[in-house]
N, CA, C and O atoms as a Maestro MAE file, in Angstrom:
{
 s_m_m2io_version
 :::
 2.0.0
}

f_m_ct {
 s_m_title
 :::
 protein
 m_atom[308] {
  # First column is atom index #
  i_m_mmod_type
  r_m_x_coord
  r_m_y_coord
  r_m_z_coord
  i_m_residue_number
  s_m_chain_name
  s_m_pdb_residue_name
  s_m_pdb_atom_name
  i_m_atomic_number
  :::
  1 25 0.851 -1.170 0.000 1 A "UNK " " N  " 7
  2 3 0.000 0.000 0.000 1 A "UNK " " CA " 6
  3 2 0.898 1.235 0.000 1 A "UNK " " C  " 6
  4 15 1.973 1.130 0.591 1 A "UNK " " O  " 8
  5 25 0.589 2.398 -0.594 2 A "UNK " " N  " 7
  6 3 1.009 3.505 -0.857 2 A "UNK " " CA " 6
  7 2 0.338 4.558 -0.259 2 A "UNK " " C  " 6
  8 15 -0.889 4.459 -0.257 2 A "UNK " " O  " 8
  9 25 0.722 5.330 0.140 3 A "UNK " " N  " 7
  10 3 0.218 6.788 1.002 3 A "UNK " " CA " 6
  11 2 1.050 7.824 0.782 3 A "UNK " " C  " 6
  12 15 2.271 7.695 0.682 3 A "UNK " " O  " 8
  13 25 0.336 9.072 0.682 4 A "UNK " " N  " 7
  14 3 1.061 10.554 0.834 4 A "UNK " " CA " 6
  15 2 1.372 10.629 2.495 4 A "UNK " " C  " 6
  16 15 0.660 10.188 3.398 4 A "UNK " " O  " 8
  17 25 2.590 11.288 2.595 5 A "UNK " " N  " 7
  18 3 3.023 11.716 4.070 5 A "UNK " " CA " 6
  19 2 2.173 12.635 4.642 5 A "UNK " " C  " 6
  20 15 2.390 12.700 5.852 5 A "UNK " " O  " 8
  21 25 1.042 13.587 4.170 6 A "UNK " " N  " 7
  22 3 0.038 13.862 4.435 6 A "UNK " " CA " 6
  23 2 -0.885 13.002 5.257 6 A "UNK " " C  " 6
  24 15 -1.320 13.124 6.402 6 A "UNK " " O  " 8
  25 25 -1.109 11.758 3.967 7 A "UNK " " N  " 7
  26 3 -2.390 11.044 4.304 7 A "UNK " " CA " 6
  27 2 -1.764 10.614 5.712 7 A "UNK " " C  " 6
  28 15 -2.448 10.969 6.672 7 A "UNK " " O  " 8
  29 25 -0.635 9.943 6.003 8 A "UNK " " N  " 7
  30 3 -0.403 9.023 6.909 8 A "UNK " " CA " 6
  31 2 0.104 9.902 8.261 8 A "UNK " " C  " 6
  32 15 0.315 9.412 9.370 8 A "UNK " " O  " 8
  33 25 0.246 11.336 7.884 9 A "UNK " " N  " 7
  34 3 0.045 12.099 8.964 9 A "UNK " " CA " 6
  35 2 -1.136 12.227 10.248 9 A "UNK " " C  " 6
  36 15 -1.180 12.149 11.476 9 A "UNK " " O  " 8
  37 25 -2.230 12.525 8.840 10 A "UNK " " N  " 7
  38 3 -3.748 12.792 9.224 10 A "UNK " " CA " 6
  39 2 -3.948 10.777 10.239 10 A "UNK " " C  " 6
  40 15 -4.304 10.773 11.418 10 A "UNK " " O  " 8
  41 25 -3.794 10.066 9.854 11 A "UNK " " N  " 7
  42 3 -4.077 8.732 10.247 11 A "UNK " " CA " 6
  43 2 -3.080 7.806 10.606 11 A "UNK " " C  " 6
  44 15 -3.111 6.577 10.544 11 A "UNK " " O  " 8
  45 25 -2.113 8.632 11.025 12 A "UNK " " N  " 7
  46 3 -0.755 7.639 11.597 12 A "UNK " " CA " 6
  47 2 -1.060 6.308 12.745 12 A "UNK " " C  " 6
  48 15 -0.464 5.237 12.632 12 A "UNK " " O  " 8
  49 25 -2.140 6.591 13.912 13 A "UNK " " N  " 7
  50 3 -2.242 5.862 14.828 13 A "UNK " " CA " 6
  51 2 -3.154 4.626 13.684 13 A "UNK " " C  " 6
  52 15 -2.623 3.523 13.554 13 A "UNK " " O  " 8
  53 25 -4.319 4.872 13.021 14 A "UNK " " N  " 7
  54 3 -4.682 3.402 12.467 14 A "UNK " " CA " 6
  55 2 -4.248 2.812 11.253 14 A "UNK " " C  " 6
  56 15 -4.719 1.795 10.744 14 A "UNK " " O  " 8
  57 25 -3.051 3.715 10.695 15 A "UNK " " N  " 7
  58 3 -2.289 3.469 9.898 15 A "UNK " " CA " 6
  59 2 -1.808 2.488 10.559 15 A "UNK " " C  " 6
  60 15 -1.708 1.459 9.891 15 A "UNK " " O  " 8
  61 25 -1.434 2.413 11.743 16 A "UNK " " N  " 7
  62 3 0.072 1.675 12.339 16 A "UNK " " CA " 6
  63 2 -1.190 0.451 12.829 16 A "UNK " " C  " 6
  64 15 -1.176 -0.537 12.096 16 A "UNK " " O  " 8
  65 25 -1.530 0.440 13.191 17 A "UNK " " N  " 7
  66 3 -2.994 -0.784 13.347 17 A "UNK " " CA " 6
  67 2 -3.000 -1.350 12.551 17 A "UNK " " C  " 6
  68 15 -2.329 -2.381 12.602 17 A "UNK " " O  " 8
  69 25 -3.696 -1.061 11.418 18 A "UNK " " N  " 7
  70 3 -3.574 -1.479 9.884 18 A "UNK " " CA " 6
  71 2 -2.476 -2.493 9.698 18 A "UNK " " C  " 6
  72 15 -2.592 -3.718 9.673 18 A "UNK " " O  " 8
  73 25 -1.159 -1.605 9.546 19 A "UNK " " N  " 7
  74 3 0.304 -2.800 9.417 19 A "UNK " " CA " 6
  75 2 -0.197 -4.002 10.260 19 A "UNK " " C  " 6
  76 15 -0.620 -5.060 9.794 19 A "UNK " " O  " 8
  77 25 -0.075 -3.649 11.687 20 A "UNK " " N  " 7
  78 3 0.597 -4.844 12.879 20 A "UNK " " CA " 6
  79 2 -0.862 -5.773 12.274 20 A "UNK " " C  " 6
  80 15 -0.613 -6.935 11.955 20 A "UNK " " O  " 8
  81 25 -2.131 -5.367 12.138 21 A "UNK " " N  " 7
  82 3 -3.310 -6.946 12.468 21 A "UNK " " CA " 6
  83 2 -2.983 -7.205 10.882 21 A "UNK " " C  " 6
  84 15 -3.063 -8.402 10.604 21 A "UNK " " O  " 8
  85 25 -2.679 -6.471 9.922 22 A "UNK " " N  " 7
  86 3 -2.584 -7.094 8.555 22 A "UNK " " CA " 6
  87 2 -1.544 -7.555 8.015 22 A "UNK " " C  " 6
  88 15 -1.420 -7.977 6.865 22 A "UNK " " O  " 8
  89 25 -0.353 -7.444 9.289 23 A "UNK " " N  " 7
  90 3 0.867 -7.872 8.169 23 A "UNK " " CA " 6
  91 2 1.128 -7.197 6.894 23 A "UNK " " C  " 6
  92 15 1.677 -7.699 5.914 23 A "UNK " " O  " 8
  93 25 0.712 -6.100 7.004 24 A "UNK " " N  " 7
  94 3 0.996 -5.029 5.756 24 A "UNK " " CA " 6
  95 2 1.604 -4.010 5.947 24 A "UNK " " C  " 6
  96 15 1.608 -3.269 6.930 24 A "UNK " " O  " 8
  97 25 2.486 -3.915 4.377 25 A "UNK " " N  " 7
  98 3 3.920 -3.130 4.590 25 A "UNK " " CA " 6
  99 2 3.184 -1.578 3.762 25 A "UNK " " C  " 6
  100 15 2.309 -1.530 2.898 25 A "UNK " " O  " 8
  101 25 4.117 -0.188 4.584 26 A "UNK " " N  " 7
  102 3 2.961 0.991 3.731 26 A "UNK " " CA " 6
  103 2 4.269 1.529 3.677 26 A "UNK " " C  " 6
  104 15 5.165 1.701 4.503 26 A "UNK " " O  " 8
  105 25 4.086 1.800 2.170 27 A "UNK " " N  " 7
  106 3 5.689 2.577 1.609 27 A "UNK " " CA " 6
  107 2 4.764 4.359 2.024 27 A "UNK " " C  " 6
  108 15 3.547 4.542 1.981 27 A "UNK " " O  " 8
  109 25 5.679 5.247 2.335 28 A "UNK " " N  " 7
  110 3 5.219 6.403 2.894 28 A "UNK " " CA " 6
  111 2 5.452 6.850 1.758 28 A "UNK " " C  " 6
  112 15 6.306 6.217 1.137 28 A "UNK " " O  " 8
  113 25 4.788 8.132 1.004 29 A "UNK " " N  " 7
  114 3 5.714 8.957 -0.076 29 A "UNK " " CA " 6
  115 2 5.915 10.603 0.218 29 A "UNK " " C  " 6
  116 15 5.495 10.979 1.313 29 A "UNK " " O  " 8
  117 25 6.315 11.276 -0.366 30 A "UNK " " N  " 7
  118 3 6.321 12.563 -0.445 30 A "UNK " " CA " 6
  119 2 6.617 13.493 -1.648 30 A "UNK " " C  " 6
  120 15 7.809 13.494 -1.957 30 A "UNK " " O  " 8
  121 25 5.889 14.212 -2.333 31 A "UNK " " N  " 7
  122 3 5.598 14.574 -3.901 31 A "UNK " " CA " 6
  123 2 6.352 13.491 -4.707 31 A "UNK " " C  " 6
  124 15 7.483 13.589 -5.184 31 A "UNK " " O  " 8
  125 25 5.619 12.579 -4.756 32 A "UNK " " N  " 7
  126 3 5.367 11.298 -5.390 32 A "UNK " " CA " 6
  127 2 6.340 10.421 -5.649 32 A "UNK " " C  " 6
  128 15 6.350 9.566 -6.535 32 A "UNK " " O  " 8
  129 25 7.726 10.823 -4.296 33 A "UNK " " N  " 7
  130 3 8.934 9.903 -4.249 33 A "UNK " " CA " 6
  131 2 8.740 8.891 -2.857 33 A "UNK " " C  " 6
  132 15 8.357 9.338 -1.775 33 A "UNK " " O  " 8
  133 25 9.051 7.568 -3.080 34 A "UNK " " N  " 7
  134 3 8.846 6.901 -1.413 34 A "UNK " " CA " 6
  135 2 10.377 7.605 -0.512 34 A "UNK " " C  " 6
  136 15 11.517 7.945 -0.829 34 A "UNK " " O  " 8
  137 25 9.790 7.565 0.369 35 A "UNK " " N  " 7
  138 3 10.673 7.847 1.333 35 A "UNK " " CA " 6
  139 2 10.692 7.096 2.779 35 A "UNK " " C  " 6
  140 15 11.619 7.240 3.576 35 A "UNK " " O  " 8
  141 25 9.644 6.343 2.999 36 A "UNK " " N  " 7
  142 3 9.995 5.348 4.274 36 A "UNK " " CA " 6
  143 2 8.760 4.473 4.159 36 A "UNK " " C  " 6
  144 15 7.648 4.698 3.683 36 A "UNK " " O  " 8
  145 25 9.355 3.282 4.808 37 A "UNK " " N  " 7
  146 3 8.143 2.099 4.786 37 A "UNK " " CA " 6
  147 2 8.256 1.970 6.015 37 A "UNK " " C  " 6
  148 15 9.243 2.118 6.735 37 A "UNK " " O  " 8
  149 25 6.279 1.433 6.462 38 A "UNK " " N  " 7
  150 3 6.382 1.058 7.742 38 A "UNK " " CA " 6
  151 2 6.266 -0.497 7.034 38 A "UNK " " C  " 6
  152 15 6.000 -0.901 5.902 38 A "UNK " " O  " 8
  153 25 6.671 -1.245 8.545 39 A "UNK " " N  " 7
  154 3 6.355 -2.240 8.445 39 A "UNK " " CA " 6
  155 2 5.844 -2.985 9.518 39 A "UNK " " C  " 6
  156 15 6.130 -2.439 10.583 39 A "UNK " " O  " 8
  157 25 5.173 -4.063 9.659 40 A "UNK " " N  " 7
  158 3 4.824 -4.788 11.150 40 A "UNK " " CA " 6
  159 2 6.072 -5.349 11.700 40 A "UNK " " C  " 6
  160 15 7.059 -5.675 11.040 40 A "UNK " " O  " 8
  161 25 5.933 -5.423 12.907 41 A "UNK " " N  " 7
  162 3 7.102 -6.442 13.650 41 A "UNK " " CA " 6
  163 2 6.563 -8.133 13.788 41 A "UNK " " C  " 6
  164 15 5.747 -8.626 14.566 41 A "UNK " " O  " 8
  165 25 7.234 -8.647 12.895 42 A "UNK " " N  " 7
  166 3 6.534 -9.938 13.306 42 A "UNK " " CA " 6
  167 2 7.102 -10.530 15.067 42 A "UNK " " C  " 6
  168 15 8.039 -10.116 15.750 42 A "UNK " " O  " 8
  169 25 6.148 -11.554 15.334 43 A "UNK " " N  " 7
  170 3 6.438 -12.232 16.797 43 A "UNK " " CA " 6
  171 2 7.643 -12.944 16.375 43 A "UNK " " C  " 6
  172 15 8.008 -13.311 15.258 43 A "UNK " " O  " 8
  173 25 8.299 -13.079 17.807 44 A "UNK " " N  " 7
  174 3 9.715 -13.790 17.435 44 A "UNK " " CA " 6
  175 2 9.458 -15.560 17.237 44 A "UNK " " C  " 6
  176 15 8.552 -15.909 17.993 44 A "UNK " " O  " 8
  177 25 9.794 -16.258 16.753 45 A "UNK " " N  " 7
  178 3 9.079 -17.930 17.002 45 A "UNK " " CA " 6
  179 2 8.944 -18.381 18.124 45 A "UNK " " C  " 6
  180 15 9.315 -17.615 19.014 45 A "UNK " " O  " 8
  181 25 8.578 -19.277 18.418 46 A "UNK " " N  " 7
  182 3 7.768 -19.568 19.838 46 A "UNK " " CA " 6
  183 2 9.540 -20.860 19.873 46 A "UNK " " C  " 6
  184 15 10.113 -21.583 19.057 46 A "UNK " " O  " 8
  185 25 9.696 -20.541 21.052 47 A "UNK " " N  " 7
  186 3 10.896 -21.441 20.972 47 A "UNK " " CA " 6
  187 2 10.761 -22.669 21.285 47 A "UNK " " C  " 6
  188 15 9.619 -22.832 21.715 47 A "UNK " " O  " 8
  189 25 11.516 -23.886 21.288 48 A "UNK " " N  " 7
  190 3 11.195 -25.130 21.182 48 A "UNK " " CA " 6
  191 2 11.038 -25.936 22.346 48 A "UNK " " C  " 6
  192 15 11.885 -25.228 22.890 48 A "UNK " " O  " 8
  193 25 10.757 -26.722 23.199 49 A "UNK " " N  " 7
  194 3 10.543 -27.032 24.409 49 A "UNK " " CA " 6
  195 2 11.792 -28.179 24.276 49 A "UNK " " C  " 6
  196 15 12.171 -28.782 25.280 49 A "UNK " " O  " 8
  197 25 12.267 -28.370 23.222 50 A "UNK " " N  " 7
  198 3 13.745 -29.554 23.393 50 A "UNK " " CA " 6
  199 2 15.030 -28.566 23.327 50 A "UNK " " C  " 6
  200 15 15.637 -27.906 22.484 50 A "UNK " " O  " 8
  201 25 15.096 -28.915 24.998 51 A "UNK " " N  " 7
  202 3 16.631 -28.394 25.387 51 A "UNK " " CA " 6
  203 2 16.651 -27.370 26.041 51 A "UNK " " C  " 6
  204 15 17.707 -26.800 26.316 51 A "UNK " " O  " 8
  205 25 15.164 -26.833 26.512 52 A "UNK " " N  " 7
  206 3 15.236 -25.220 27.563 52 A "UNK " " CA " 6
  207 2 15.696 -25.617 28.750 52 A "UNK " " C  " 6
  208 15 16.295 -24.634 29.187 52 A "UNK " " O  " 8
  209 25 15.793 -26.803 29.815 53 A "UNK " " N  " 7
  210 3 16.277 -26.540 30.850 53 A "UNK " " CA " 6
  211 2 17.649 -27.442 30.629 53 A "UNK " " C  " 6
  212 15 17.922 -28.347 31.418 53 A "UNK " " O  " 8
  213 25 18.407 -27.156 29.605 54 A "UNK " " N  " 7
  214 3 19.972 -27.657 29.244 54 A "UNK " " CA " 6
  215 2 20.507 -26.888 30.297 54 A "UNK " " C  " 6
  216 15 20.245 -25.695 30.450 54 A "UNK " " O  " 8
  217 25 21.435 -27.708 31.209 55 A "UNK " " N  " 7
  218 3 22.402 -26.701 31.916 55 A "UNK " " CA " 6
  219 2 21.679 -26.429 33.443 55 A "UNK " " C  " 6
  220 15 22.227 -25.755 34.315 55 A "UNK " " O  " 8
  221 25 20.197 -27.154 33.614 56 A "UNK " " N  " 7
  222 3 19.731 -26.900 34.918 56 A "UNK " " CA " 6
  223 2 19.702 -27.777 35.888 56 A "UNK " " C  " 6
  224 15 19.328 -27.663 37.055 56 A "UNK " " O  " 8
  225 25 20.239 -28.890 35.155 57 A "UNK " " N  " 7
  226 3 20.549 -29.826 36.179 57 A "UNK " " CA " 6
  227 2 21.650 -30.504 36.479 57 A "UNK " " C  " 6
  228 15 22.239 -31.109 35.582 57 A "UNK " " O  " 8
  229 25 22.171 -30.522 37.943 58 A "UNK " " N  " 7
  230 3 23.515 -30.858 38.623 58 A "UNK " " CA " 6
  231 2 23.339 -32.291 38.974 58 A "UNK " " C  " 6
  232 15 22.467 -32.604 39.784 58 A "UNK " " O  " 8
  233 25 24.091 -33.167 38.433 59 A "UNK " " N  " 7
  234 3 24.354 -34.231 39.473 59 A "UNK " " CA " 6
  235 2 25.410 -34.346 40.406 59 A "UNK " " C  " 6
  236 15 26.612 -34.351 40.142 59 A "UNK " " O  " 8
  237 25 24.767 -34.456 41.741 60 A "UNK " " N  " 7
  238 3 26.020 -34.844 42.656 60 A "UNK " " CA " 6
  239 2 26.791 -35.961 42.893 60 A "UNK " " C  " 6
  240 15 27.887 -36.019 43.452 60 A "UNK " " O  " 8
  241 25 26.051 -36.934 42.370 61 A "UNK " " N  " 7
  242 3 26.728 -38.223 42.782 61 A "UNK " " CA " 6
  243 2 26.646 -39.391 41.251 61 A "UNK " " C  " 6
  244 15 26.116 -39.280 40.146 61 A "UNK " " O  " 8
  245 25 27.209 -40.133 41.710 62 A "UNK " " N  " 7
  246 3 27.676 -41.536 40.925 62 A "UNK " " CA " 6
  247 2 25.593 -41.894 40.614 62 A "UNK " " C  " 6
  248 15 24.752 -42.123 41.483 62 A "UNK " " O  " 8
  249 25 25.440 -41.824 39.450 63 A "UNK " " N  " 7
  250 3 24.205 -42.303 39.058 63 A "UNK " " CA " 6
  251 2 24.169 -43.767 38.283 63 A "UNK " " C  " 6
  252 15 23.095 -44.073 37.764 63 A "UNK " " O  " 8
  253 25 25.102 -44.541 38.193 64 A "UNK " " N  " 7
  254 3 24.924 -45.367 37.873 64 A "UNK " " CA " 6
  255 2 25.482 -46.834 38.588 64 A "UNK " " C  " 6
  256 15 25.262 -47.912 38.037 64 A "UNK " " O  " 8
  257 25 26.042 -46.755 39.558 65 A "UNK " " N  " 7
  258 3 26.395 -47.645 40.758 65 A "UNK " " CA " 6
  259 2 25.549 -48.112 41.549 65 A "UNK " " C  " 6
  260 15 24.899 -47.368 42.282 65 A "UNK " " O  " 8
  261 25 25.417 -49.296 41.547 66 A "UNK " " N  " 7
  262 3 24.479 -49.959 42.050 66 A "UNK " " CA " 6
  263 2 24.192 -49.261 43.497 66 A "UNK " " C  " 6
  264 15 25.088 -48.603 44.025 66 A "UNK " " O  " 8
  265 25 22.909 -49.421 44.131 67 A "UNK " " N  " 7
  266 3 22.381 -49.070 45.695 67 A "UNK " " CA " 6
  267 2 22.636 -49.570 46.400 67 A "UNK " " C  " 6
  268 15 22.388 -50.752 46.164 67 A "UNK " " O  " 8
  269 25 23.133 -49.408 47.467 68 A "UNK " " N  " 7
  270 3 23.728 -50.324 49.224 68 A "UNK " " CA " 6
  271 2 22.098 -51.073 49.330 68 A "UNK " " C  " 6
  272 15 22.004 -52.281 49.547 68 A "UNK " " O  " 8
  273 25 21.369 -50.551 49.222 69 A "UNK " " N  " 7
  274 3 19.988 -51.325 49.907 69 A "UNK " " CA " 6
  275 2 19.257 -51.700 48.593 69 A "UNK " " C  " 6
  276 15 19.154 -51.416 47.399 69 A "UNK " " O  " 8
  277 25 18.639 -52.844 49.969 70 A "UNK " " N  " 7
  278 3 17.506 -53.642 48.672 70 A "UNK " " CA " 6
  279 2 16.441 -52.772 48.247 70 A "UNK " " C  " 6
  280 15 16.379 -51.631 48.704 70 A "UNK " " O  " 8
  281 25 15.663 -53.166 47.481 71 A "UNK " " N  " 7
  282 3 14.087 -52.179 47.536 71 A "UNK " " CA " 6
  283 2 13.420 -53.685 47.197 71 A "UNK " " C  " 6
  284 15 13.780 -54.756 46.708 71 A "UNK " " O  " 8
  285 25 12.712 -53.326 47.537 72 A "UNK " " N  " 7
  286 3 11.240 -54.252 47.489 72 A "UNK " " CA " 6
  287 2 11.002 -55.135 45.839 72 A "UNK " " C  " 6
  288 15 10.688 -56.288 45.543 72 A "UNK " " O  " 8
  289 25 11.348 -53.872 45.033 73 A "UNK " " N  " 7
  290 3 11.075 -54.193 44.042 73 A "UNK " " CA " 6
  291 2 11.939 -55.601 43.440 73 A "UNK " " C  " 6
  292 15 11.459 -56.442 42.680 73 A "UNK " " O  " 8
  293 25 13.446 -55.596 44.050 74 A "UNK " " N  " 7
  294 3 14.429 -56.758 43.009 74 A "UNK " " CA " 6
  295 2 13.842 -57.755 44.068 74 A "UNK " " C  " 6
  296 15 14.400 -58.822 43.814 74 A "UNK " " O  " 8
  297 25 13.086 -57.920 45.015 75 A "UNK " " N  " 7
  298 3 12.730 -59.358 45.234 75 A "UNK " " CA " 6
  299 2 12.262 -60.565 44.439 75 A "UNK " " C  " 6
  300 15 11.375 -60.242 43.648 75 A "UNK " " O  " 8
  301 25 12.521 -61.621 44.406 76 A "UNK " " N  " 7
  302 3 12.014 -62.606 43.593 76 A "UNK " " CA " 6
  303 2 10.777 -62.770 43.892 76 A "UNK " " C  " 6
  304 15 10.685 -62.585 45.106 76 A "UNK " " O  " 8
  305 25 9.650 -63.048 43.395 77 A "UNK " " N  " 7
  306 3 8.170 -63.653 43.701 77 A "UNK " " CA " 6
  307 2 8.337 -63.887 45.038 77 A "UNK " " C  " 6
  308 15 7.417 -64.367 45.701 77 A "UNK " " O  " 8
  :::
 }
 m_bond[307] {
  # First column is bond index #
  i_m_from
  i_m_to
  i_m_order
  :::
  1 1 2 1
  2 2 3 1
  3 3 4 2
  4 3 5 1
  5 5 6 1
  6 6 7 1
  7 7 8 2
  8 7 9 1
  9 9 10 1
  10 10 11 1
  11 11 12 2
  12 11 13 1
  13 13 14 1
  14 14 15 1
  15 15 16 2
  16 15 17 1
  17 17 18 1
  18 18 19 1
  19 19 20 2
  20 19 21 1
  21 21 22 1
  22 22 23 1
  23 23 24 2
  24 23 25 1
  25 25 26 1
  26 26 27 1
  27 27 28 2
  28 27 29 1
  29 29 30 1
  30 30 31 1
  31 31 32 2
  32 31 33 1
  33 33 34 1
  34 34 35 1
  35 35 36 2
  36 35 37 1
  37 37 38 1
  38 38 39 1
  39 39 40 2
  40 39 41 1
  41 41 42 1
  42 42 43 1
  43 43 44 2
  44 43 45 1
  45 45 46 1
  46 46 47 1
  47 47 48 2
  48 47 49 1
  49 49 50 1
  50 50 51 1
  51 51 52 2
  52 51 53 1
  53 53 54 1
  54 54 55 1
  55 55 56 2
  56 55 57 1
  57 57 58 1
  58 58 59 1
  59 59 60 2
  60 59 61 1
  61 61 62 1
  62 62 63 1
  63 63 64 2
  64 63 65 1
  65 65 66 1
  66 66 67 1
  67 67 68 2
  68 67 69 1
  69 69 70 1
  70 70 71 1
  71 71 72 2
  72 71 73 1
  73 73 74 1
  74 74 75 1
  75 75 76 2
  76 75 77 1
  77 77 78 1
  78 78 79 1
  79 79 80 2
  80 79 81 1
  81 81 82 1
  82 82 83 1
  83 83 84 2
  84 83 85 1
  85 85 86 1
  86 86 87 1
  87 87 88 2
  88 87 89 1
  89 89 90 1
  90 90 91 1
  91 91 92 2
  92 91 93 1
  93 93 94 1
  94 94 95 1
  95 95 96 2
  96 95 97 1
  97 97 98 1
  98 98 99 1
  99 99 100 2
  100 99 101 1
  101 101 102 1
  102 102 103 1
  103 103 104 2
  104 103 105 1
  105 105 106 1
  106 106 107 1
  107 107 108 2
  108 107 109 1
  109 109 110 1
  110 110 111 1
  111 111 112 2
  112 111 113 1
  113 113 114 1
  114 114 115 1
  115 115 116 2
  116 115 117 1
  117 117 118 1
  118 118 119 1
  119 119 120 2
  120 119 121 1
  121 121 122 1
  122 122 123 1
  123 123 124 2
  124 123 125 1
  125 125 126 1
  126 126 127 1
  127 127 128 2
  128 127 129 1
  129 129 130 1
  130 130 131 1
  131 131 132 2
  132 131 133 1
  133 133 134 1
  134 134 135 1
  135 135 136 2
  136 135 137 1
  137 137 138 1
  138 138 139 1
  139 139 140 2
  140 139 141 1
  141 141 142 1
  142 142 143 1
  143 143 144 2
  144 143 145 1
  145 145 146 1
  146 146 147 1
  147 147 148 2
  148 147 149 1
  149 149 150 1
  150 150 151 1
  151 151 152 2
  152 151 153 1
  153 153 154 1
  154 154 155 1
  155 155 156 2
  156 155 157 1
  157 157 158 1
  158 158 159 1
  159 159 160 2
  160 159 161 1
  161 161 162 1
  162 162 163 1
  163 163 164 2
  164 163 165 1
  165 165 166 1
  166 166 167 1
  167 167 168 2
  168 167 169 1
  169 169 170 1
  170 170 171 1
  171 171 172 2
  172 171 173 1
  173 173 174 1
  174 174 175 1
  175 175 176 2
  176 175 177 1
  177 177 178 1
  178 178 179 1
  179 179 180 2
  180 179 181 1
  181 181 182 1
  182 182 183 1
  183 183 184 2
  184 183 185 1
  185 185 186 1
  186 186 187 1
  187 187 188 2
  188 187 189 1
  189 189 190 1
  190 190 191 1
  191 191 192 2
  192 191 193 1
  193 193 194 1
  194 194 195 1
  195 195 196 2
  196 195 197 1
  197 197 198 1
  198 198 199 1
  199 199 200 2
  200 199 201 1
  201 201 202 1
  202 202 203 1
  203 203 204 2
  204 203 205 1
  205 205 206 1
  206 206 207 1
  207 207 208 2
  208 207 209 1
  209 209 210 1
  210 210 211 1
  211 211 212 2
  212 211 213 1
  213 213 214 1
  214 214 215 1
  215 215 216 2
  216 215 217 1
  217 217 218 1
  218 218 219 1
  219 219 220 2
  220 219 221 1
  221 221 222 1
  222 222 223 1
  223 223 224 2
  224 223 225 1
  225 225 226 1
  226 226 227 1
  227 227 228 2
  228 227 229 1
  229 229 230 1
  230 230 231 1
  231 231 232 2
  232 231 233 1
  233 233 234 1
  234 234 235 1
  235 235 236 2
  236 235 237 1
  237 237 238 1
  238 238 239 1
  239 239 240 2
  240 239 241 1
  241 241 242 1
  242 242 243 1
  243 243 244 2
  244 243 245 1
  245 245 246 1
  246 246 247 1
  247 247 248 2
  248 247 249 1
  249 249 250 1
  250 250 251 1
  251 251 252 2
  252 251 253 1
  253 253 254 1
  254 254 255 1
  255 255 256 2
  256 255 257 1
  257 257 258 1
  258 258 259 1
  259 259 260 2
  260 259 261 1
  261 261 262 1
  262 262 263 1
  263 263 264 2
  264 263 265 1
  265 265 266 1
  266 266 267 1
  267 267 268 2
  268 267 269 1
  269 269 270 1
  270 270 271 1
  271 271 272 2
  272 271 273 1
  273 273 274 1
  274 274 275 1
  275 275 276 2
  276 275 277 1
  277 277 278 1
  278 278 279 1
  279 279 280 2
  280 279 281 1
  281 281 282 1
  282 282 283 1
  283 283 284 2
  284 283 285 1
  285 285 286 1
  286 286 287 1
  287 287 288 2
  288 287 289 1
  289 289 290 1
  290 290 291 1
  291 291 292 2
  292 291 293 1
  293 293 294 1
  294 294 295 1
  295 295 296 2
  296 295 297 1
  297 297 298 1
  298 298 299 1
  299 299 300 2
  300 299 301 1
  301 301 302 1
  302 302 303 1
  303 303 304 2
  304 303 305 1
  305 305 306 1
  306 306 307 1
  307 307 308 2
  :::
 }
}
């Protein structure tokens, strides 16, 4: 879309509405040269849920050495 720096004077606030809900870019002009585009800001991507808490967890100890105690569970029948 195209506009005089006039027009988008007179209607700057739903001009700028316009862009952001339409995703539409408005080349500005002034005696019939462009001189600035608005544009929307798109949202940044929604980031991925594999790998956000990388780095939040500490182990303190030996995790794979067997347990001093029984549990219930390795009993035989």
């Amino acid at each position: 879309m195209r506009m005089k720096a006039s027009e988008f004077k007179a209607k700057c606030l739903d001009v700028m509405d316009k862009a952001h809900n339409y995703y539409e870019e408005i080349i500005i002009t002034k005696h019939g040269h462009d001189v600035a585009m608005l544009v929307p800001v798109l949202s940044p991507p929604a980031k991925s849920i594999f790998g956000f808490l990388k780095g939040s967890v500490k182990i303190k100890d030996n995790i794979v050495r067997p347990q001093k105690e029984k549990w219930e569970a390795d009993k035989n029948g």
